[in-house]
N, C-alpha and C positions, 0 to 999 in steps of 0.2 A: 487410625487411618480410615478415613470413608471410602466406600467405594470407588470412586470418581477422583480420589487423589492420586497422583502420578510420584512416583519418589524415583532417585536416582544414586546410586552406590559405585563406588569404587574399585576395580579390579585390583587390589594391588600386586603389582607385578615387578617381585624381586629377583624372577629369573630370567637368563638372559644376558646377563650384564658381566663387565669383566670380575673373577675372585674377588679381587681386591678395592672394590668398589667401598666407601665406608659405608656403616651400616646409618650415618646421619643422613645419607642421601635419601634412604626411604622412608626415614621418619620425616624428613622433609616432604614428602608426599603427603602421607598421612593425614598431617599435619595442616597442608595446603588446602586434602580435599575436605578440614571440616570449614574452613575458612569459608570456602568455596560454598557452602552450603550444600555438598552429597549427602545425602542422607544415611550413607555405608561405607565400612571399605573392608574388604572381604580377600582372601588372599588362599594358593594353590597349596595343597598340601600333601606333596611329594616327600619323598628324603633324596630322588635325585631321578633324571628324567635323561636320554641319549638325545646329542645334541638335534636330532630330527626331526625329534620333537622341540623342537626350542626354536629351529630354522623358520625363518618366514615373520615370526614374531620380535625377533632382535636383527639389528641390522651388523650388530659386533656382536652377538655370541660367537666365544671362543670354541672351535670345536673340539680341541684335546679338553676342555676344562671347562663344561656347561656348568654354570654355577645356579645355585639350586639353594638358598636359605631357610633355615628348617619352619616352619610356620608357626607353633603354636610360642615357643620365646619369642619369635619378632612380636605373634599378639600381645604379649602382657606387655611387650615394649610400646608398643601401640597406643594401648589402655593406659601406660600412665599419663602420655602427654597429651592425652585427648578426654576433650570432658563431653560428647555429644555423639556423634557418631556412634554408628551399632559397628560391632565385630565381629569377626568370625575368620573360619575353615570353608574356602566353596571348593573343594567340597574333603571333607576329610573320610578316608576309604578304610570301613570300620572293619576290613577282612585283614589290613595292614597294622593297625593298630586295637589293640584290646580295647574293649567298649568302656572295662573299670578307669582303664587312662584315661581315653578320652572325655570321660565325666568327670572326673579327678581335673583336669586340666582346664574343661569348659567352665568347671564351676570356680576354678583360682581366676581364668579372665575376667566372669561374670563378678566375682571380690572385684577385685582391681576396678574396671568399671562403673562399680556400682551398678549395676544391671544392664549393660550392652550387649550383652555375648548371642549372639546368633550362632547354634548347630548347625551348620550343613553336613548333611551324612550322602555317603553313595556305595556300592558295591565295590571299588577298586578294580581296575583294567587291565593296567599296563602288566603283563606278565614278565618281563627283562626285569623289571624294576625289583619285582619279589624276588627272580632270580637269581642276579644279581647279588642283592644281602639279605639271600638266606631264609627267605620268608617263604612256606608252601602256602602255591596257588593254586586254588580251586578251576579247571576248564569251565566247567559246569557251572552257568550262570546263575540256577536255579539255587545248588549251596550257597553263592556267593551271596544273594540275596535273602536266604534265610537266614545267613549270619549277620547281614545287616540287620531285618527285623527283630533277633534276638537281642544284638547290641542295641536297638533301643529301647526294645521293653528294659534290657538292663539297666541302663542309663535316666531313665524315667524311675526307677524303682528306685536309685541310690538317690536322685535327686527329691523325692517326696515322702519315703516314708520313714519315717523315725526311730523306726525299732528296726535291729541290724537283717540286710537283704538275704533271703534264699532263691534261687532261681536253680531250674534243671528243666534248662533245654537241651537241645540236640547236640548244640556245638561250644555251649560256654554253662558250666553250672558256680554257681557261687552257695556258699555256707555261711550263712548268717557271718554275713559281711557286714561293719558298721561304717557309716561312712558320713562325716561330717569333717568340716562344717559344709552345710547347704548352701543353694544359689543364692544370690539376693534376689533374683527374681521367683515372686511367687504366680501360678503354682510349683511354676518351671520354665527355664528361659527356652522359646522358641525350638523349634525344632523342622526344619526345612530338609528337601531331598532334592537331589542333581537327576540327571538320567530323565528320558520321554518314554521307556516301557511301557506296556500294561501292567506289568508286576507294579513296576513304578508309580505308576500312577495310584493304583490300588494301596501301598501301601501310605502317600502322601493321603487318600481317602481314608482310610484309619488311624493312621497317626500322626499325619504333617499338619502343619500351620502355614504352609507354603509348598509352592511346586516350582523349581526355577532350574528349565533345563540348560544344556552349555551349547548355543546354534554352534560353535567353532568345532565343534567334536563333530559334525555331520557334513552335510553337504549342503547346509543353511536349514533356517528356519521357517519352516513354512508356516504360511498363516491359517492355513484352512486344519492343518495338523494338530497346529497350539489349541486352536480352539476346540477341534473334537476331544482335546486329551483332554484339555480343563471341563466339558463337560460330563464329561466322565466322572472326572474324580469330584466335580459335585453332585454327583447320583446319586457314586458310592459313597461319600460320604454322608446325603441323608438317609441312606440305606442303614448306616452306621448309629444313625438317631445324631447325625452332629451338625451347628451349621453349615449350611455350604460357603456361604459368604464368606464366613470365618475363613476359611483357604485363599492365602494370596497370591495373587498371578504373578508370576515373575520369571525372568529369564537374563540370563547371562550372552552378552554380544563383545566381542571385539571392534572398534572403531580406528580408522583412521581419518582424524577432521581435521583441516585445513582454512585459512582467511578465503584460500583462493583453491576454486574445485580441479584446477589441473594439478596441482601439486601436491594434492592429498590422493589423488588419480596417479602419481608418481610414485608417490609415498608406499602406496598400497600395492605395488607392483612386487613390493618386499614376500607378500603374505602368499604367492605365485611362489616361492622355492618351498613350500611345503608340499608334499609330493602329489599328496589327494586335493589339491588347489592347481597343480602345475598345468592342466591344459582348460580351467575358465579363464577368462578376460575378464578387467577391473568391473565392468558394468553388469557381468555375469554375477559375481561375487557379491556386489551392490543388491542386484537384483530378485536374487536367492535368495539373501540372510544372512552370507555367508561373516561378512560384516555391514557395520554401518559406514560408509565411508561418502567421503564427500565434505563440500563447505556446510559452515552451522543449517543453513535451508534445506541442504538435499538429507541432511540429520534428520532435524524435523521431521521430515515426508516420510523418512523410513519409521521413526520411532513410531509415529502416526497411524503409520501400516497396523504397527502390532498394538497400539493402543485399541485400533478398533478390533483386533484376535482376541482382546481382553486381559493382555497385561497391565500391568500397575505397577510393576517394580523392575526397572531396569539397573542391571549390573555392567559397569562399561569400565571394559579394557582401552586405553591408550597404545596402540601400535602404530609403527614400529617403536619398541622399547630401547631407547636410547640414551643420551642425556636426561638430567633428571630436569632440567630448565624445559625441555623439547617436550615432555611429558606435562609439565604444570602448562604450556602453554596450552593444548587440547585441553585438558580440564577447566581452564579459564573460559573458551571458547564456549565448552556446554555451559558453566554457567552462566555465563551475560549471554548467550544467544539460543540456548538451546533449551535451557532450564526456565524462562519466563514463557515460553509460551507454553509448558506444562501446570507449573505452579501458580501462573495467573488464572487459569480455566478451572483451575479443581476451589479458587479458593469463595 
C-alpha cells in the first residue's frame, strides 16, 4: 500500500439482528463486500453486549435477546468463502481472552486464508460484560493495558520463534510452550490497535503496524485530534529506530448513506436512541464524526475531511443494521459512488 492509497473495509455487523437470523445472511455480506471491492471485513469481538449498547445501531434489536455471534468461528467461516479480503477481530480485548488463544486462533484464520488475518488488539471496557460471565476486571486502565502489551509480546513470541516460548511477565508467564504450526504470514501477520490513548498510541509506536481508532465510542472524531495522535506515534516510533511510514492511518466510522440525503437524514435519526447521541441533531452527528451520513457526495466530503487528518484506511459500518439486502444496498452505494473517487486519485 503507497502512501496516497485510500482502501476501504467492512464492519461486519452480526449484532443486532433477531436470534434466529441464519448464519447465510452474513456470509452473504462478506461475501458481497469482496465482490464489491472492500478491501476488509473486520467484525466486533464481544461474547455478549446489553441491549444499550446495541440501541441506535439496529432498528429491530430485540431487547430481552441482543444477539451477539461469537467472532472468531464466524471468521474461519469467512476465510473459507472468500479468497481476497483481509480478516479479522476490530477489535479483540486481550484482558477477556488469553493472549495463547488468541494467537492460536489468529494463526488457524491466518491457515485458512492463506494469509488474510489482521490482529486488532484493545484493552477491553465494557465491565457488565466481564461481570456478567465470570471474567475479573481490571478498574485500572493502566493493568488493563499492560496486559494488552504482554499479550502481544506473547503473541509475537509464539508466532516467530521456533524453539518452544518462555515469557515471565507480570500478568501471564508461559514455560517453554511449543506452539506450531505458524502463520502463513511471514514475519507475522499484521498487528493493529483500537483506542486514541497516549498509552495507545505509544504502544501502536512500538509495536503496531496500524493505528485505527473507533469515532462511534466518543463524541466523533475529530480531525485536528487524528492528526496530533498519528504524529505522535510517528515520533515515537522513530524514537523506536522504526519506520514511521510503515504505521497505517486508519479508523473505524459508522455510516448511514442513502440515494437521497433526506432519508439517510431519516435513517440516522435511529443512532439519537443511543443515550450519549440522544441530545445532538442529524447534522451535529454529521458534523463531529460521530458518523458519516448523508448521500454518496456528502460521503465523499466527510471521508475527504479525514483523508486530509491523514487516514488511509477506512473501516465502515452500515447502519441502521437491518435486513441483509438494506445493508448490501449502502455497500453498493460506496462502491459505484464513493470508492472511485478514492481509488481513481491514489491510482
Amino acid at each position: 500500500m503507497s502512501q496516497d492509497e485510500i482502501q476501504f473495509a467492512l464492519k461486519w455487523n452480526m449484532y443486532g439482528n433477531q436470534p434466529e437470523t441464519p448464519f447465510a445472511n452474513y456470509l452473504k455480506l462478506v461475501q458481497a463486500a469482496e465482490d464489491m471491492g472492500f478491501d476488509g471485513v473486520y467484525t466486533i469481538d464481544h461474547i455478549g453486549l446489553p441491549a444499550t449498547q446495541v440501541r441506535g445501531f439496529s432498528s429491530i434489536a430485540d431487547d430481552a435477546r441482543p444477539s451477539f455471534p461469537e467472532a472468531w468461528t464466524a471468521l474461519a467461516a469467512a476465510a473459507a468463502v472468500t479468497k481476497r479480503v483481509k480478516l479479522g477481530p476490530q477489535v479483540t480485548p486481550i484482558t477477556l481472552r488469553h493472549p495463547v488463544f488468541i494467537a492460536k486462533m489468529a494463526t488457524n484464520i491466518d491457515l485458512i486464508s492463506n494469509g488474510r488475518l489482521v490482529l486488532q488488539v484493545g484493552t477491553g471496557w465494557h465491565r457488565p460484560e466481564y461481570d456478567a460471565f465470570g471474567f475479573p476486571f481490571d478498574e485500572k486502565f493502566s493493568v488493563r493495558y499492560q496486559k494488552m502489551i504482554e499479550g502481544v509480546e506473547i503473541i509475537k513470541k509464539l508466532w516467530t520463534e521456533d524453539a518452544p516460548v518462555s515469557y515471565q511477565g507480570q500478568y501471564y508467564q508461559l514455560q517453554q510452550a511449543p506452539f506450531w504450526p505458524k502463520p502463513f504470514q511471514k514475519p507475522h501477520p499484521p498487528i493493529w490497535f483500537g483506542g486514541s490513548s497516549k498509552k495507545t498510541q505509544a504502544a501502536v509506536a512500538k509495536y503496531g503496524d496500524a493505528w485505527s481508532p473507533a469515532a462511534p465510542h466518543y463524541t466523533g472524531l475529530d480531525t485536528n485530534e487524528y492528526r496530533a495522535g498519528l504524529d505522535n506515534i510517528r515520533r515515537l516510533a522513530a524514537e523506536h529506530g522504526r519506520d514511521p511510514d510503515a504505521i497505517k492511518p486508519a479508523a473505524l466510522f459508522y455510516s448511514v448513506i442513502h440515494r437521497e440525503r433526506s432519508r439517510a437524514y431519516e435513517l440516522a435519526e435511529n443512532l439519537r436512541k443511543r443515550e450519549e447521541w440522544s441530545t445532538l441533531s442529524v447534522p451535529e452527528m454529521a458534523r463531529n464524526g460521530v458518523a458519516i451520513i448523508g448521500d454518496p457526495d456528502d460521503c465523499v466530503s466527510a471521508i475527504e475531511r479525514y483523508v486530509q487528518a491523514g487516514i488511509r484506511y477506512f473501516t465502515i459500518g452500515i447502519v441502521p443494521i437491518r435486513e441483509v439486502d438494506a445493508i448490501i444496498e449502502g455497500m453498493q452505494l460506496y462502491s459505484e459512488r464513493v470508492f472511485p473517487h478514492f481509488k481513481d486519485r491514489s491510482n
